[in-house]
PLY file of the C-alpha trace (Angstrom):
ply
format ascii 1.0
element vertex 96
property float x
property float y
property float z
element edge 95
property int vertex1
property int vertex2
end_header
-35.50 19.56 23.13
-33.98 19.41 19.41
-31.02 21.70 20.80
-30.50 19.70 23.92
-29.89 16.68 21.19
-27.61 18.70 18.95
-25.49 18.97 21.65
-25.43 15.72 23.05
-24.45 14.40 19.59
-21.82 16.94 19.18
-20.57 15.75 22.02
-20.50 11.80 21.22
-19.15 12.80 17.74
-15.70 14.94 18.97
-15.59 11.97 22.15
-15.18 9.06 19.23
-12.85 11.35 17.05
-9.92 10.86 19.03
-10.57 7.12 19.68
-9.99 6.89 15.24
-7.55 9.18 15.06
-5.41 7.02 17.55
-5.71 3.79 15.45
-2.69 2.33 13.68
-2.60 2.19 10.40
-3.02 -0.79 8.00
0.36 -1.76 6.35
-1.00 -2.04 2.81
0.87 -4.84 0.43
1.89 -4.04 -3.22
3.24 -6.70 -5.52
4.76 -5.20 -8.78
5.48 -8.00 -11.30
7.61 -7.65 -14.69
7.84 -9.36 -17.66
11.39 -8.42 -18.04
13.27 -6.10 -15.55
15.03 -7.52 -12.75
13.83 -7.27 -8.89
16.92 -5.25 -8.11
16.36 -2.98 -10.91
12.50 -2.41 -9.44
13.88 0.32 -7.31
13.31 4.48 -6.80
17.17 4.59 -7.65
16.99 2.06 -10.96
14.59 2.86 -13.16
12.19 6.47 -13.57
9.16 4.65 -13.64
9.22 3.43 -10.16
10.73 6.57 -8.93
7.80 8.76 -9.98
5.44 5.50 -8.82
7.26 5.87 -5.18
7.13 9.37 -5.06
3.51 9.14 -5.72
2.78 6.50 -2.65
4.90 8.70 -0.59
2.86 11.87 -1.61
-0.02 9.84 -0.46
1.27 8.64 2.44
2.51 5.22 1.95
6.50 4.49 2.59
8.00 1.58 1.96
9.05 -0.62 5.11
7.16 1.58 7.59
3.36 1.19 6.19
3.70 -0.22 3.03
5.12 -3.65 1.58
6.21 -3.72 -1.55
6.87 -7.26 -3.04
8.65 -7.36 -6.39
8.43 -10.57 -9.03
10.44 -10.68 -12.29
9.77 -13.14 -15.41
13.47 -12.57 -16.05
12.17 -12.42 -19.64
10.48 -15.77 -20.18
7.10 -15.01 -21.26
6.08 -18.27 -20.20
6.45 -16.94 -16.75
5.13 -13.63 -16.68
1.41 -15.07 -16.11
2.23 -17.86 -13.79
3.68 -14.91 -11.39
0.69 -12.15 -12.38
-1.66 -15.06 -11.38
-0.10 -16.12 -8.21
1.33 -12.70 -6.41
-2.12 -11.90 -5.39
-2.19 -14.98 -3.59
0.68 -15.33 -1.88
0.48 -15.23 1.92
3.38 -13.14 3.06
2.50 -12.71 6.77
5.18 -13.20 8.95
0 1
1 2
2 3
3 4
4 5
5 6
6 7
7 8
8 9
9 10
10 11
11 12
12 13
13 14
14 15
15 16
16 17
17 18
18 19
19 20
20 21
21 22
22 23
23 24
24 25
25 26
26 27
27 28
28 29
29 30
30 31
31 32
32 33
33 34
34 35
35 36
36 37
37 38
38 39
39 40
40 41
41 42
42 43
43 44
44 45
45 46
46 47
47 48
48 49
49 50
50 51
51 52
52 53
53 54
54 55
55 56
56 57
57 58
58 59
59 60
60 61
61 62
62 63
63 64
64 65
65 66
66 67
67 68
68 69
69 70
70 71
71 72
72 73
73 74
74 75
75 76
76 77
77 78
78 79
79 80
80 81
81 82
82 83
83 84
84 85
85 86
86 87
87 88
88 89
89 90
90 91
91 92
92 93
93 94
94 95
C-alpha cells in the first residue's frame, strides 16, 4: 500500500512540474534614486557602480527591458529633493 502511494505522488509531483516551469516570469521593478548623478549618467556605460550592479542582475537573471524595469530618479543635487523622491519612487504606479 505505502509503495502504491509513493508512486502515485511521484507521479502528481513530475505532472505539476511542467505546468511551473511553463509560467512567465514576473517583470520585477527597480527604482534607483540619487542625490546627485544624473538619470542619463545611471547607466552600465556611465558610471562603474551601476555596471558591476547590472552585471550582477544579469548574473541573476534579471535584464533590463525584457524582465526587469529599472526606473531612475535624480535630486540633481538639491538635497531638499533627495527625500521627497526616496519617499515617493516606491509609490509610484508605473503600469502601463
Amino acid at each position: 500500500m505505502h509503495r502504491r502511494d509513493f508512486v502515485a505522488g511521484l507521479m502528481i509531483a513530475s505532472a505539476m512540474r511542467p505546468a511551473v516551469a511553463e509560467q512567465p516570469a514576473k517583470t520585477k521593478r527597480i527604482a534607483i534614486v540619487a542625490a546627485a548623478i544624473g538619470v542619463s549618467d545611471m547607466r552600465v556605460d556611465k558610471e562603474p557602480i551601476y555596471s558591476a550592479f547590472f552585471e550582477e542582475l544579469s548574473r541573476l537573471g534579471f535584464i533590463e527591458g525584457q524582465n526587469l524595469v529599472v526606473e531612475r530618479y535624480s535630486a540633481e543635487g538639491r538635497r531638499e529633493r533627495h527625500m521627497e523622491l526616496a519617499r515617493d519612487a516606491p509609490r509610484r504606479d508605473t503600469r502601463v
